[in-house]
Residue frames relative to the residue before (quaternion, step in Angstrom):
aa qw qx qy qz dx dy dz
X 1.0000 0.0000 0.0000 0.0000 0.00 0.00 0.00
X 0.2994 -0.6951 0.6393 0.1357 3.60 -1.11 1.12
X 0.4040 -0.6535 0.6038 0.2124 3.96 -0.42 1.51
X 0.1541 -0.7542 0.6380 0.0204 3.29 -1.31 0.48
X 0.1335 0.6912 -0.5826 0.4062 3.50 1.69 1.40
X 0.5347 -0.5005 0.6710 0.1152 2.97 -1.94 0.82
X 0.1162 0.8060 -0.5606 0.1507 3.61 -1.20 1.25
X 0.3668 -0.8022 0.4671 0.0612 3.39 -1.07 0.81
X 0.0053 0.8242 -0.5660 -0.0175 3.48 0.30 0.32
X 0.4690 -0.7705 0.4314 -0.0153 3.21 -0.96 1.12
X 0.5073 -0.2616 0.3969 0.7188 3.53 0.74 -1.88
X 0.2094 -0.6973 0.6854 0.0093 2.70 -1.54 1.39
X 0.0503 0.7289 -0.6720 -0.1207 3.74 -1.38 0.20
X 0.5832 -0.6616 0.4311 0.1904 2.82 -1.66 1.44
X 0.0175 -0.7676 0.6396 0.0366 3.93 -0.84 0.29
X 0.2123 -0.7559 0.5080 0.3543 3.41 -0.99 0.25
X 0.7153 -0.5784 0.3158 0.2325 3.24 -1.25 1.00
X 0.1037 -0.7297 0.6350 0.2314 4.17 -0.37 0.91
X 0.7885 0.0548 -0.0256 0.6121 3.43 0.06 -0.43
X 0.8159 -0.2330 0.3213 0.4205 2.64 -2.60 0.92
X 0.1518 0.6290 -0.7605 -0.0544 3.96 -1.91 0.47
X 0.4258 -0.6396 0.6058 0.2061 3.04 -1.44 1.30
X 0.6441 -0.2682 0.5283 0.4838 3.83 -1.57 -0.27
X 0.9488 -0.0121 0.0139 0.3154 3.48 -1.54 0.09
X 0.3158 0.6701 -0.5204 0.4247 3.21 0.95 1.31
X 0.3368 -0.6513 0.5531 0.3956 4.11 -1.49 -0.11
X 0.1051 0.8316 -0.5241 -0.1505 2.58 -0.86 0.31
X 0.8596 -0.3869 0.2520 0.2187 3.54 -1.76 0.97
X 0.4480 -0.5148 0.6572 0.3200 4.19 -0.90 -0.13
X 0.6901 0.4365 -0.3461 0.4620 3.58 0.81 0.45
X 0.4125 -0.6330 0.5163 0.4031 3.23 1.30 -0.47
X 0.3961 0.6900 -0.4331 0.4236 3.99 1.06 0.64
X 0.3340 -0.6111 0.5644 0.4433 4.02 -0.82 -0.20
X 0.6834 -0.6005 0.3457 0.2301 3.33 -0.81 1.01
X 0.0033 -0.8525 0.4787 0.2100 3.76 -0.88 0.30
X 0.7736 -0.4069 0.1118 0.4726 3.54 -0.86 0.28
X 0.6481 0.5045 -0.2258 0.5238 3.59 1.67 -0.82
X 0.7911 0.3717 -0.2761 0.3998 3.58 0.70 -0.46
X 0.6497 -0.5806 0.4258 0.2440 3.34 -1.46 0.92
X 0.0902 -0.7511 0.6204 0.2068 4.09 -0.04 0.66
X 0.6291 -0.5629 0.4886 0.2207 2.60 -1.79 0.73
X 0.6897 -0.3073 0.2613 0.6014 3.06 1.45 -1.35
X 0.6120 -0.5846 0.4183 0.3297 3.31 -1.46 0.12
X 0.3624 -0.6059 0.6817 0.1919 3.86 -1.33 0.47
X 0.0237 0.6806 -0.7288 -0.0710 3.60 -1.34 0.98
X 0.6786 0.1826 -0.3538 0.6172 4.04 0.74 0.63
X 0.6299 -0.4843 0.5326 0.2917 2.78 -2.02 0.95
X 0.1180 0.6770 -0.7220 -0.0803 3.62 -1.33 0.64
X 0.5659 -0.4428 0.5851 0.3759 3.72 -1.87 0.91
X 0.7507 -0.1597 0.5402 0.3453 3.07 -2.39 -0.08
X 0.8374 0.3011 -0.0991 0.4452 3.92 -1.43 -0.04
X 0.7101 0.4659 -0.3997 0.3448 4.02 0.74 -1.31
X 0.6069 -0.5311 0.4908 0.3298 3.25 -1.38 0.43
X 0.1246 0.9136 -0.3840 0.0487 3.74 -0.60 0.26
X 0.2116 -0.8660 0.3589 0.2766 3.52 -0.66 0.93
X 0.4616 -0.7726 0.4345 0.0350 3.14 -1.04 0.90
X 0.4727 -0.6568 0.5034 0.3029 4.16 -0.26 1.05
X 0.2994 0.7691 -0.5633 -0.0386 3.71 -0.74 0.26
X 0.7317 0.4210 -0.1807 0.5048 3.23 1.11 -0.11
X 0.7527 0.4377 -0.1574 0.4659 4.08 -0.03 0.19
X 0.5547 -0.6661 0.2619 0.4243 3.10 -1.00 -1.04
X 0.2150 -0.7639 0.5944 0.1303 4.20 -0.38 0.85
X 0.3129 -0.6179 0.7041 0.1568 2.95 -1.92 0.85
X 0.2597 -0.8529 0.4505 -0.0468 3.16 -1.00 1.23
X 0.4292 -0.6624 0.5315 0.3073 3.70 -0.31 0.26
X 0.3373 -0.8345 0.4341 -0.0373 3.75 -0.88 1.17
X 0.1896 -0.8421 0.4811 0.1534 3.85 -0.56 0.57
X 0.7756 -0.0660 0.0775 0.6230 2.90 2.18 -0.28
X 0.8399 -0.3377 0.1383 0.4017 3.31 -1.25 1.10
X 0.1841 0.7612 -0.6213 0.0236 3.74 -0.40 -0.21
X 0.0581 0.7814 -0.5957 -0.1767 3.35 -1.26 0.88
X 0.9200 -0.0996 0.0998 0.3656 2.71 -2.81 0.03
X 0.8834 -0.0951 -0.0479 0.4564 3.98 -0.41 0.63
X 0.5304 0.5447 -0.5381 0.3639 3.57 0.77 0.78
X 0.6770 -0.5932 0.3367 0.2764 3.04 -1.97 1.45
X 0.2927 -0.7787 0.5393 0.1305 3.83 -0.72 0.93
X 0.0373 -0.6330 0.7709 -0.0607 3.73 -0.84 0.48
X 0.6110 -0.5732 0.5213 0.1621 3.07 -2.20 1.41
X 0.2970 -0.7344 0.5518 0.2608 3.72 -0.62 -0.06
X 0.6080 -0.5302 0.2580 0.5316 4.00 -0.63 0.33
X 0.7048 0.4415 -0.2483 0.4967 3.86 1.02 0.62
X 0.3207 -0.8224 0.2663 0.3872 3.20 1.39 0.74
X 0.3462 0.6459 -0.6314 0.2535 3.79 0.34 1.04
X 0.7357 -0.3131 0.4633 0.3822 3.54 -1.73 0.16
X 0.3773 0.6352 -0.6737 0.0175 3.19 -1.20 0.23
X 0.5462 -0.4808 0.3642 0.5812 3.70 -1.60 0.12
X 0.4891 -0.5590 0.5575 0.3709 3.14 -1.80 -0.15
X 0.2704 -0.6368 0.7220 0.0008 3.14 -1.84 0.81
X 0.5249 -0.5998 0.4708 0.3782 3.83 -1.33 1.10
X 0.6445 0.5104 -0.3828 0.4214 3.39 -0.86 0.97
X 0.5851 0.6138 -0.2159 0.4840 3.06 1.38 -1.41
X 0.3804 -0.5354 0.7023 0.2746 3.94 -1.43 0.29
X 0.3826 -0.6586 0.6191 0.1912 3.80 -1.54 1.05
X 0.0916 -0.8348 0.5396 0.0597 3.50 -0.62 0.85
X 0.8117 -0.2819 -0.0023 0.5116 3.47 1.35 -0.10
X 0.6032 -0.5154 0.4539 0.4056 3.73 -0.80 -0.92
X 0.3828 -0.6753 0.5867 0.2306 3.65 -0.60 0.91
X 0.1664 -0.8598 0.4819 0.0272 3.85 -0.09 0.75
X 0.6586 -0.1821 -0.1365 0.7172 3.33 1.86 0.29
X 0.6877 -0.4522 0.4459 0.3518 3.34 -1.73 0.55
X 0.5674 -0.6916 0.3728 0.2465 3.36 -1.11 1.59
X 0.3239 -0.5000 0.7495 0.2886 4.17 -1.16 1.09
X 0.8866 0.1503 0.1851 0.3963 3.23 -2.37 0.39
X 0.8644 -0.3084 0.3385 0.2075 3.53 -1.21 -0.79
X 0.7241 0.4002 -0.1270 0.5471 2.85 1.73 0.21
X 0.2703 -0.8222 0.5009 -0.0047 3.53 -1.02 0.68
X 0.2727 -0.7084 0.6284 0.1698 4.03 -1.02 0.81
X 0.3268 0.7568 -0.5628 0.0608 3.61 -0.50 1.18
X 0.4788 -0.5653 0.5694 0.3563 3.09 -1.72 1.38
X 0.6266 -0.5757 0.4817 0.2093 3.13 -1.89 0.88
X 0.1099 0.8650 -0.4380 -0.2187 3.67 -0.97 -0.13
X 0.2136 -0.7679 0.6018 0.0508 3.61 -0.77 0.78
């Protein structure tokens, strides 16, 4: 399913992909999908292969793919598969759910 949430991108920067990235995933300063400890760079809204150059959400807001429920202003953190999920202590903040996740997906302001 293509979401049909409303988003804002800000500033994007281009990275080249290390591994396979789905759409709406975080992903890493390596070009990796993002885990629950590390700091994304930013969010992907197109699929990119291994090797492709690609641009990358870092600034604004990104719809994200979801492992679970998240609501309307709670702090999100990546899971070991760069999807949304709520945070947990331990966990790196990655932004702000800006509404309560549709289906499988989620609108979150970025943070840095």
């Amino acid at each position: 399913m293509i979401p049909t949430l409303a988003y804002q991108p800000v500033m994007r920067l281009s990275i080249t992909a290390n591994t396979d990235i789905p759409a709406f995933k975080f992903v890493d300063f390596s070009g990796n999908l993002c885990s629950n400890t590390i700091k994304s760079l930013g969010v992907s809204d197109f699929a990119a292969l291994s090797g492709d150059l690609t641009s990358i959400i870092t600034i604004g807001t990104a719809i994200l793919q979801t492992s679970e429920a998240i609501a309307r202003g709670g702090l999100v953190a990546s899971d070991t598969t760069g999807n949304a999920k709520n945070w947990v202590a331990g966990d790196e903040v990655q932004g702000i759910a800006v509404a309560a996740s549709e289906g499988n997906y989620v609108v979150v302001l970025l943070k840095h």
